[in-house]
DRENPA-3360 file (N, C-alpha, C; in nm, 2 decimals, always signed):
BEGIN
1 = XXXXXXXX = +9.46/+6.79/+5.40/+9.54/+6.82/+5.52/+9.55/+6.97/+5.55 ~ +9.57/+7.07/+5.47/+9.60/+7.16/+5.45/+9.47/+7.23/+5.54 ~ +9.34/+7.19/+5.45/+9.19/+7.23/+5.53/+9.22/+7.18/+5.69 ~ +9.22/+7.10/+5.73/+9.21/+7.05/+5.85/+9.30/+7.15/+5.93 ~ +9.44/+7.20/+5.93/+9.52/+7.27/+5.96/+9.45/+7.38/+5.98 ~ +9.42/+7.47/+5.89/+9.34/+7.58/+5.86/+9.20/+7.60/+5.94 ~ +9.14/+7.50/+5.95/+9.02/+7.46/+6.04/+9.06/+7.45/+6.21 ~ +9.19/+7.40/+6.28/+9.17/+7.42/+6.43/+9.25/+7.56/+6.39;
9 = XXXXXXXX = +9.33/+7.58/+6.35/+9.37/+7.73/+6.36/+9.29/+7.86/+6.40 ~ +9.22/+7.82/+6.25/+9.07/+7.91/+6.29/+8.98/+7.89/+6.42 ~ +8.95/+7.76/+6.46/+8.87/+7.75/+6.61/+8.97/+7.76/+6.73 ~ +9.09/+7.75/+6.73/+9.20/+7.84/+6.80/+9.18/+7.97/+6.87 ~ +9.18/+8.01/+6.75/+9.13/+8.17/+6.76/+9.06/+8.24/+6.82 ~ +8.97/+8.16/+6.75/+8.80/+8.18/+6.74/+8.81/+8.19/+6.98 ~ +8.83/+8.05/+7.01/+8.81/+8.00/+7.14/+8.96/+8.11/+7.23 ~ +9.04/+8.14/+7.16/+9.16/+8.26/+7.22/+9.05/+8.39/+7.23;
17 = XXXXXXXX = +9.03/+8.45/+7.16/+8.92/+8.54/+7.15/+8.80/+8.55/+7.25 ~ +8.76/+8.42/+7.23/+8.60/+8.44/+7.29/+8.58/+8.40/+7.46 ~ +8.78/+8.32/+7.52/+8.78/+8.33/+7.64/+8.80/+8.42/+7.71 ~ +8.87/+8.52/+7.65/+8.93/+8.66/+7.71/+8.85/+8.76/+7.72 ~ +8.66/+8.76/+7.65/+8.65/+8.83/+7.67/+8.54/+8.89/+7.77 ~ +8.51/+8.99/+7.80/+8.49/+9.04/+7.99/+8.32/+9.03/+7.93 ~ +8.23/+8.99/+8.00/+8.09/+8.99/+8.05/+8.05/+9.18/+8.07 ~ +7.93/+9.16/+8.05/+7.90/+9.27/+8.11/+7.83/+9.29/+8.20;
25 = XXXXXXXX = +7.85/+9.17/+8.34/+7.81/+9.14/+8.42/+7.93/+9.18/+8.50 ~ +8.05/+9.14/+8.44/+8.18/+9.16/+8.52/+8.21/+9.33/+8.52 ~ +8.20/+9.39/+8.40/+8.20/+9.52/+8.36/+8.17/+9.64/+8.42 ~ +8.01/+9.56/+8.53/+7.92/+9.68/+8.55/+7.95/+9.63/+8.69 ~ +8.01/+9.51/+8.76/+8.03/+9.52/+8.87/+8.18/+9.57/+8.92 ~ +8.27/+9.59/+8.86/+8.38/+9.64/+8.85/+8.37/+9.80/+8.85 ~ +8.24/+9.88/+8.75/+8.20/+9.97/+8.79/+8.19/+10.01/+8.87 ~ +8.05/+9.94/+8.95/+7.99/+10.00/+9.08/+8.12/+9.94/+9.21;
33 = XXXXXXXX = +8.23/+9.88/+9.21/+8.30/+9.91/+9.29/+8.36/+10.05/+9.26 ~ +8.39/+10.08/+9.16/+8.52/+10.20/+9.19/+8.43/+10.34/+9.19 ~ +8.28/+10.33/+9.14/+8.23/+10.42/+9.20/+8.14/+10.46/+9.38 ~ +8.14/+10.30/+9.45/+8.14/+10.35/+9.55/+8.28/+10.37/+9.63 ~ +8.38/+10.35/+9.56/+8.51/+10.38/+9.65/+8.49/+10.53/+9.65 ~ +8.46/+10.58/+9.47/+8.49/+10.74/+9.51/+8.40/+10.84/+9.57 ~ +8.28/+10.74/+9.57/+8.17/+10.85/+9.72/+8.21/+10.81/+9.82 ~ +8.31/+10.71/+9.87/+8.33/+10.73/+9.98/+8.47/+10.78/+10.02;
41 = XXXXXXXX = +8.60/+10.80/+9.89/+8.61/+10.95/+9.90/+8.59/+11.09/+9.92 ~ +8.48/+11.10/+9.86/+8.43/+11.20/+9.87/+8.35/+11.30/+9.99 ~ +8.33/+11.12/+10.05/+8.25/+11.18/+10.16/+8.36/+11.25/+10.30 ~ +8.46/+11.16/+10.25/+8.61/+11.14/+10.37/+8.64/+11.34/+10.32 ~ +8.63/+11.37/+10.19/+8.73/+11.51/+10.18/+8.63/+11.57/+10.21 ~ +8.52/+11.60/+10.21/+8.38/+11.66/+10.26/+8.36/+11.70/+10.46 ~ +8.43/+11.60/+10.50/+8.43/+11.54/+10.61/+8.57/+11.68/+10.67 ~ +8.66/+11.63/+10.58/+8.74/+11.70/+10.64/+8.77/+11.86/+10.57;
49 = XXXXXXXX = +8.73/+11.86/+10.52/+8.70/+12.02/+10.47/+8.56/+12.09/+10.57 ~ +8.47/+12.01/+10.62/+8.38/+12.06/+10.73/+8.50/+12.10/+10.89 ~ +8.57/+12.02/+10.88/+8.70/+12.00/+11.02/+8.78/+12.15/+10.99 ~ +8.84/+12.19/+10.92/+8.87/+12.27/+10.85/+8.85/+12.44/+10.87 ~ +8.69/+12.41/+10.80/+8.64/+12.51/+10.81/+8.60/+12.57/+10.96 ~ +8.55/+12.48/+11.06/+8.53/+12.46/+11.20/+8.67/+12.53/+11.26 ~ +8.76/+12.50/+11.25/+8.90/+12.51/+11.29/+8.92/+12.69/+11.22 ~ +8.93/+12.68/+11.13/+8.94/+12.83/+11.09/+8.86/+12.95/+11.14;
57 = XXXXXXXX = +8.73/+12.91/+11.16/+8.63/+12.98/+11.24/+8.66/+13.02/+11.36 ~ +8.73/+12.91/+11.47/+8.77/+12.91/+11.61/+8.90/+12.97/+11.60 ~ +8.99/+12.94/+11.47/+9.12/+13.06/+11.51/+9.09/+13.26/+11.46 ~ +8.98/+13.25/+11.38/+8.91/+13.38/+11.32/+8.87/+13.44/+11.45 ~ +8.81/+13.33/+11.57/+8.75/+13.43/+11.66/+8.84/+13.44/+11.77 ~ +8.97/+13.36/+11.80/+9.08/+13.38/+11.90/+9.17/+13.52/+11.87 ~ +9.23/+13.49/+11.69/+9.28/+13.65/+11.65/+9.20/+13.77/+11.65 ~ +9.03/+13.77/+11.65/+8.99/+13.88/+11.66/+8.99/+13.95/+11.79;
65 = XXXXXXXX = +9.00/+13.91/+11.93/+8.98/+13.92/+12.03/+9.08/+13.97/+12.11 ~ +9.10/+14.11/+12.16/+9.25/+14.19/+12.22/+9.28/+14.09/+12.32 ~ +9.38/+14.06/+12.37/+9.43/+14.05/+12.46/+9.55/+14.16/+12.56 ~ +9.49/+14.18/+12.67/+9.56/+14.30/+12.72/+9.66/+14.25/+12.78 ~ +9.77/+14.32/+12.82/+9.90/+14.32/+12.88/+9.87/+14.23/+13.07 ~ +9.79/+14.25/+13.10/+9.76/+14.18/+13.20/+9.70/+14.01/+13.21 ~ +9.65/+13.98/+13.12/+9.68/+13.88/+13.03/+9.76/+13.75/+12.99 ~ +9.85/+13.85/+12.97/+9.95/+13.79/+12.91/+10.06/+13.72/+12.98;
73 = XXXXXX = +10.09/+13.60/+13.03/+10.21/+13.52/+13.12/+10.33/+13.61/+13.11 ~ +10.36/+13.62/+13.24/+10.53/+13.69/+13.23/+10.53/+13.82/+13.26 ~ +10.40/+13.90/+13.21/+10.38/+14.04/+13.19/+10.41/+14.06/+13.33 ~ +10.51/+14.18/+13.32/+10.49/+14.30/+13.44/+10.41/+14.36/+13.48 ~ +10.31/+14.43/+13.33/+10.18/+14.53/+13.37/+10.06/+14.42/+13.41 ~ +10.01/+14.53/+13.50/+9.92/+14.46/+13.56/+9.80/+14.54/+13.57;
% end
């Protein structure tokens, strides 16, 4: 009796164990999702760091550029 106890216990186990555990079919596809999520992060901060830089450029060449008193809305001088 004692064996027989000892025997499903053991294939219990054995079958707890050997359901739970992950494929390496599931593994590598689980991979290749979260590595195309993060190139296509990457591509989104790339994207906007190009926007960015564009934008900085066009305020670089507005502040370098005098504007004279004539110009300017409101001004008196003319």
């Amino acid at each position: 009796m004692k064996k027989s106890i000892m025997t499903v216990a053991a294939i219990a186990m054995v079958l707890s164990f050997s359901s739970c555990k992950e494929t390496t079919a599931e593994t590598t596809e689980e991979t290749v999702e979260e590595v195309s999520t993060m190139n296509a992060t990457q591509e989104e901060i790339i994207e906007e760091e190009t926007q960015l830089e564009v934008e900085q450029d066009s305020t670089t060449q507005v502040d370098s550029a005098e504007i004279t008193p004539a110009e300017v809305p409101g001004s008196d001088k003319i």
